[in-house]
Every structure is written in structure tokens, then in C-alpha cells.
N, C-alpha and C positions, 0 to 999 in steps of 0.2 A: 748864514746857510752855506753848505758845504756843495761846489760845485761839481758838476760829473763829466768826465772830459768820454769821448764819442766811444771810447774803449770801450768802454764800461756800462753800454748799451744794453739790454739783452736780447740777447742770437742778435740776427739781424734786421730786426727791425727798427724801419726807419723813423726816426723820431727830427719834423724840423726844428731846427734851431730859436731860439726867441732873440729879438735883441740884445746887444750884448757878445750874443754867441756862448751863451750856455745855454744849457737845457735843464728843463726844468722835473722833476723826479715823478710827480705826480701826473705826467704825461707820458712816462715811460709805464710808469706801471698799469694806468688805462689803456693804455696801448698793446703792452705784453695781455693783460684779462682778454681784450678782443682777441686777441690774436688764439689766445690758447680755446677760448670757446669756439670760434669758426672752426676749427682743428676738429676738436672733439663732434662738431655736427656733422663736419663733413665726412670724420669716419662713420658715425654711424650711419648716414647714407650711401656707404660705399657698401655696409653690413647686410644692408637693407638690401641694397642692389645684387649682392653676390647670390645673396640667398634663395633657393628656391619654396616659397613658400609657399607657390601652388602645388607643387609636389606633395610636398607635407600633406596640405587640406585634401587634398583627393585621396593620399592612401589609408588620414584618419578614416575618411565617407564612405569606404569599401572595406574597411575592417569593421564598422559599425554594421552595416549591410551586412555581413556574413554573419554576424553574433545576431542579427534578428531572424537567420534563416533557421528550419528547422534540423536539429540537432543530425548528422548522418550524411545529411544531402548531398552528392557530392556538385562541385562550384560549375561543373562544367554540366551539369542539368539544367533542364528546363523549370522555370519559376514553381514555387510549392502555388496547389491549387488553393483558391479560397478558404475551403474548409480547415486545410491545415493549418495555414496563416494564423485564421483564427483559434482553431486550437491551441496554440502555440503561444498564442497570449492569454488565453485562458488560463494557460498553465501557469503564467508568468502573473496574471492579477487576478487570477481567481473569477468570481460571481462581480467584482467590478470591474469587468469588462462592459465594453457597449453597447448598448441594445442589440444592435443590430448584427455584431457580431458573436453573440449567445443565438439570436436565430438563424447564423449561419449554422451552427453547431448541432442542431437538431432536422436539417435539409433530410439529411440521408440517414438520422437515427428512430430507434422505435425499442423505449419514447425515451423522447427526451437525453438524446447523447449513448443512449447505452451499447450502441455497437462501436461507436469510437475506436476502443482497446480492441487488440485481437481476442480472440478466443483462444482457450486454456483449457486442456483434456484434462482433466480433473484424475487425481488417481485410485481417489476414493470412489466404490460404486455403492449405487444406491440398491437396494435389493428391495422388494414386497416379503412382507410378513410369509412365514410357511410355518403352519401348526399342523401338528400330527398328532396323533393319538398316543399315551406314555404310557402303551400297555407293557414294554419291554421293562419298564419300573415299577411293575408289581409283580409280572409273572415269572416261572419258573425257567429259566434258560437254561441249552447246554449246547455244548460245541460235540459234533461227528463226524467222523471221515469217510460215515460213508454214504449212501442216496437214500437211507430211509432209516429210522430206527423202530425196534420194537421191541415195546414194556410185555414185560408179562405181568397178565393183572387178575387178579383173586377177585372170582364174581359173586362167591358165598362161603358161605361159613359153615359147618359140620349141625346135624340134627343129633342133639344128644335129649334123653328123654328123660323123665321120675322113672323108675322101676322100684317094686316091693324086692323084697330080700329076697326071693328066688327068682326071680321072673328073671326074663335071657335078655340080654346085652343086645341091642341091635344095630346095624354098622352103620357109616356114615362117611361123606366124604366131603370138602369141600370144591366146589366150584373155581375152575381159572379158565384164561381167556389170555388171546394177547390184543394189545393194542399198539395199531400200526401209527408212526410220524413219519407220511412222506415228504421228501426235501423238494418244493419249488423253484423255478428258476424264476428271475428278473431280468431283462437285460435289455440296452437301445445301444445308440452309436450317434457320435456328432462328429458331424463333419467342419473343419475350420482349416482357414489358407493359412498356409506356412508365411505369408507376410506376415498376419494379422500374428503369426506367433511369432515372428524374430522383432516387430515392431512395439510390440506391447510388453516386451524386456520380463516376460515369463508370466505377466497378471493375467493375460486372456485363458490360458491352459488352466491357472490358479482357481479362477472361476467359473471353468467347463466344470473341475471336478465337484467344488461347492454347489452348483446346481444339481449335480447329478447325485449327491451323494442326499443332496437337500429331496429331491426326487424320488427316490428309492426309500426313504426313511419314511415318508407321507402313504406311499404305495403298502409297503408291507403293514404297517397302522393301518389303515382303510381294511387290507386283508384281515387280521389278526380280529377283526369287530364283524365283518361281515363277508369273509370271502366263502368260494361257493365248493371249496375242498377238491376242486378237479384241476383246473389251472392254479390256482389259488391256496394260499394256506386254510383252512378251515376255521372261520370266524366262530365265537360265543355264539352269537347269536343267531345262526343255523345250524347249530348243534343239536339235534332231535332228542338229545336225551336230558334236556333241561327242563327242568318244572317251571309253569308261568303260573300267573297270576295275573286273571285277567277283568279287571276293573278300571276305571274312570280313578283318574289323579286323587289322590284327597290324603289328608295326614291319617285318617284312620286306615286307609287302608297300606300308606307306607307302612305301620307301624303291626299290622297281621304278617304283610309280608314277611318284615324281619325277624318275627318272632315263627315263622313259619317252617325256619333253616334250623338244622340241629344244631344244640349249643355250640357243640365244639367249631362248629363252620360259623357259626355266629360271632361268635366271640373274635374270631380270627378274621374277621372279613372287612371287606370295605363298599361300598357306591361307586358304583360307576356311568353317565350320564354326560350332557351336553350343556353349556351354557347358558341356553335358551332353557332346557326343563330346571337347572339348579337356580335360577331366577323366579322361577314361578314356585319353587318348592321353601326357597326364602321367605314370602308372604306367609308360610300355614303354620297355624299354632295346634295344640295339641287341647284337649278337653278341657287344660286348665290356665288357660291363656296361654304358653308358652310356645316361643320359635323350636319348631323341629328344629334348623339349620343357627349350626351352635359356630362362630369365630375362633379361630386358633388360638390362644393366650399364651404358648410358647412357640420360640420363633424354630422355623425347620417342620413344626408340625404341622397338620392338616386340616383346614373344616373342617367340622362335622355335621352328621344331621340322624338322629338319635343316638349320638353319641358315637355313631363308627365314622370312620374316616372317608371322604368323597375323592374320588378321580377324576379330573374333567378329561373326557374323550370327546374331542371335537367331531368324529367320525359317527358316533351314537347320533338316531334320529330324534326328531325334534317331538313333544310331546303331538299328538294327530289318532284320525278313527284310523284302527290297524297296524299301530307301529308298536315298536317296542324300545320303549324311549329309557327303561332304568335296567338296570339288572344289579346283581345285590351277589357276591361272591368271597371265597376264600379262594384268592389269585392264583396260589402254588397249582389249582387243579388245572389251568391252562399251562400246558406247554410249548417254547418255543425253540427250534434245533436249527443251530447255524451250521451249513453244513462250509458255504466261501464265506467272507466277509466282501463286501464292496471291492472288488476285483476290476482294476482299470489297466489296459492295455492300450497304449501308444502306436499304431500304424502307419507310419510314412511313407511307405511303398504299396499299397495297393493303391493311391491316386496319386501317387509321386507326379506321374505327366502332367495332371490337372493344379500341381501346387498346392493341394490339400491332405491333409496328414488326419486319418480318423483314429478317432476316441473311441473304445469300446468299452464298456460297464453290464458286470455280468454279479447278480446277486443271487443266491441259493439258500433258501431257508424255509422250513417247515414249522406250521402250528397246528393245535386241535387242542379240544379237550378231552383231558383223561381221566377226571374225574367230575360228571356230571350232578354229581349230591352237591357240591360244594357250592352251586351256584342256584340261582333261580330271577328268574325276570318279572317283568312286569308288562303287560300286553294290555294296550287300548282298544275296547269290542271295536268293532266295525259298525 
């Protein structure tokens, strides 16, 4: 065995001597193994020592704490309340949250969470139904410039006679007339805050006039059926020179009526009525079982009911003792004469002080009829 003189040590550790006075190799190298392990532990308890590892642990536990707060907050706030807390996790687990913090979530709601979210001004408005009468879609229209117009109208026709071959020629002349269309007014005003109109980014004006134009359309329809020709345009149905017909509802006597109008108004006419009498006029059949009230079979076209064409006029009364619920006409004979159209003017200076800006709407238009053969009604005795 080869012996190792003290040089030859490694580093400096002390290795004693064995008898002899050598040393022996397998006490050097358990010796240098201790040596280098105690080394290696004792730095890593130097690592241990240097390190601040409380530090660490605390500003993970405050970074974890700010990710559970609610989103926005700022850190130098007071604690979120309950209810957010728990919303906050609801968001995060949904309906597996806790019992008890799902009933926090409904404390202050009604029902059931739904005021949580803020509210949201919707841009979309909802409006109610407006039906009006669609006499303007049958009758005879024209535009005027000036406050009235007036037809002249042929009230008869020449008396001519048989005479024998000498007998004397006798004169004759026809009959004219005029017939007056005066031009009515319409008109209101709405009053709205200039907030309401710089804050509503131009929808609240947008819908002043949609009301208003909605308003005036239903108004003059109401007229055009039954107005009283003084304030009013002059409706069908107080027009004193119309023929009625006055019986009790039934299909025989729809069916005298129409045959009652001269062909050529016949042929060219239509019904006009309420949804309420064209429902009860749907049940009646005619001698040989059939529906008077005949379905459209091409599209664009009209019910019918003896074959002429129906107009629902929401404005017409309802079948009753005393009304006059149908009327049976050739359209062109009612005239309508626009003299404005829906005329809206903008005001911002007469309530300027008050921060309100008024609307005005100003409508002008005349009806009547001017040829009373063309039509005829139908009148429920009293």
C-alpha cells in the first residue's frame, strides 16, 4: 500500500497520525466527505438566515387580498360592503356559491338579485298602437294654395221632349251649382327642456314629432268619418244628402242595399265599417248557405263581402239602436284638400328664460262630399 506523506493532505484538514506515522487514506477521504457536508449545511443556513422570508409571505397575503377585492376599488377605501363581497363571488362561482351568501344577494333586491346591475336607458321606445281611419287610401285628394276651394258642379241636365214633325222646339237648360271645400286648421304645442333635448342626443325631439304627426293623422281620420263641417272637415256621415237605409243588420238586407246604388257607383265601390260590425257580418250566409264575407286569394288584395271590396275604418260606430255602422260607396265622391302638410316649427326663444324650447304643429286641410249619389248608408232604427 502506497503511503501519503502530510503534504498531500486535502486543504487543511487535520488527519491524526496512525502508528507508524502514516496515515491512512480512507480517513482522509471520510474526513474531507464531513468536512465538505458541514460546509454545504452551514451555507445553506447562512441562505436561510439572510433571507427575508417574512417579507415575501406578507406581500404574497396582500396581493391575494387585493385580487379578492372588488374590481375598481380603490385600496385606500373603506372595506366593500357585504353584499358586494358576495356578489363578487357569485360572479367568480356562479349558483355554487353559499347558501348564505346567495341570501345575501337578494337583502336589497326585488326579486331575487334583479337591481344588482345598474340601470340602462334603453334607446329603443316602446309606443301603444295608433289606428286611424285609411280614408286618405280611397278617397279623392288634392293639394291648394289657397283657404278654400270651389267645384263647380252640374246639378241637372237639359229637358229635351218627342215632338211630331211640326210641333215647335222647346228650350231648355241645364242646372249648375258650386260646391265649396273649406280648408281647416289643426294645431297644439309641446313644451320640452332644452336639457331633455341636448341630453337625449336628438331621440326626444325625434319623438315629439312621431307623436305629433301620429296625433294629427288619427284626428283628421276621426274628422274625414264624422266631423261637424264647422271646426272640422265635413265627415260621410253628416252629410245630409246621402241616402240610408234603415233596417236591422241581416245579409238580406246588406244585399237590397247594394243593389240599391246605381250600377256604375256599384260596380266601382267599396264597404266601409268597423271591426266589430265586419266580425258579425263574417257569421251571415246568403239564401243558399254561403258567406257574404269572401277572403282575399291574391295577395295586395281586399276582402270582400258580396264581392266588393271592405275598408276597415276604426273611426265608424259600432253596429247599436241609432247608429250608422256601414256605409257602401264610390270613394272618388268624397274629397280631401291639403291645403299645409304637417308643419312643425321650433321655438327656443319664447321660454328661453325658463330653459324650455316649444314645438309647434300647425295642420290645414279640408273634406266634404261632393257627390252624394255615389254613396249610401245604412242606419239602425232607434
Amino acid at each position: 500500500m502506497r503511503h501519503l506523506t502530510k503534504t498531500q493532505l486535502l486543504g487543511s484538514t487535520h488527519i491524526e497520525r496512525k502508528e507508524g506515522g502514516d496515515v491512512d487514506p480512507s480517513d482522509i477521504v471520510t474526513k474531507a466527505l464531513a468536512d465538505f457536508t458541514k460546509t454545504v449545511e452551514d451555507r445553506l443556513k447562512d441562505v436561510e438566515t439572510k433571507s427575508d422570508t417574512t417579507k415575501l409571505v406578507a406581500r404574497l397575503d396582500k396581493l391575494e387580498a387585493k385580487g379578492n377585492r372588488v374590481q375598481g376599488k380603490p385600496e385606500g377605501d373603506a372595506e366593500p360592503t357585504e353584499e358586494r363581497k358576495a356578489f363578487a363571488h357569485y360572479l367568480r362561482v356562479g349558483p355554487n356559491a353559499p347558501a348564505e351568501e346567495l341570501k345575501t344577494l337578494t337583502v336589497s333586491s326585488d326579486p331575487q338579485g334583479g337591481y344588482l346591475a345598474p340601470a340602462e336607458m334603453s334607446t329603443e321606445f316602446i309606443r301603444n298602437l295608433v289606428e286611424l281611419s285609411p280614408i286618405r287610401s280611397v278617397a279623392s285628394v288634392r293639394q291648394t294654395a289657397s283657404p278654400s276651394v270651389i267645384y263647380p258642379t252640374r246639378t241637372g241636365i237639359t229637358n229635351a221632349k218627342w215632338k211630331g214633325e211640326t210641333q215647335t222646339q222647346e228650350g231648355s237648360e241645364p242646372g249648375f251649382g258650386q260646391s265649396e271645400v273649406p280648408v281647416k286648421e289643426l294645431n297644439t304645442f309641446v313644451d320640452i327642456s332644452n336639457q331633455l333635448l341636448a341630453d337625449s342626443a336628438g331621440q326626444a325631439e325625434a319623438e315629439v314629432r312621431t307623436a305629433l304627426a301620429e296625433d294629427f293623422a288619427q284626428k283628421e281620420g276621426l274628422a274625414f268619418v264624422s266631423g261637424d263641417g264647422v271646426l272640422q272637415p265635413e265627415g260621410f256621415l253628416t252629410h245630409p244628402g246621402i241616402a240610408e237605409t234603415s233596417a236591422a243588420l241581416s245579409a238580406d238586407v246588406l244585399i237590397a242595399m247594394l243593389y240599391a246604388m246605381p250600377a256604375t257607383y256599384r260596380n266601382s265601390g267599396a264597404w266601409a265599417m268597423n271591426g266589430t260590425t265586419l266580425g258579425l257580418i263574417r257569421l251571415m250566409k246568403d239564401g243558399d248557405g254561403r258567406f257574404l264575407w269572401q277572403p282575399s286569394f291574391q295577395l295586395g288584395q281586399p276582402e270582400t263581402i258580396l264581392g266588393r271590396p271592405v275598408v276597415e275604418m276604426i273611426d265608424m260606430p259600432n253596429v247599436g239602436a241609432g247608429a250608422t255602422p256601414i256605409i257602401y260607396g264610390d270613394w272618388s265622391g268624397y274629397r280631401i284638400v291639403d291645403r299645409v302638410g304637417l308643419s312643425i316649427l321650433v321655438n327656443p326663444y319664447l321660454r328661453a328664460t325658463d330653459g324650455i324650447t316649444r314645438i309647434h304643429a300647425t295642420r290645414r286641410v279640408g273634406g266634404r262630399v261632393l257627390q252624394a249619389a255615389k254613396f249610401r248608408k245604412l242606419k239602425i232604427p232607434a
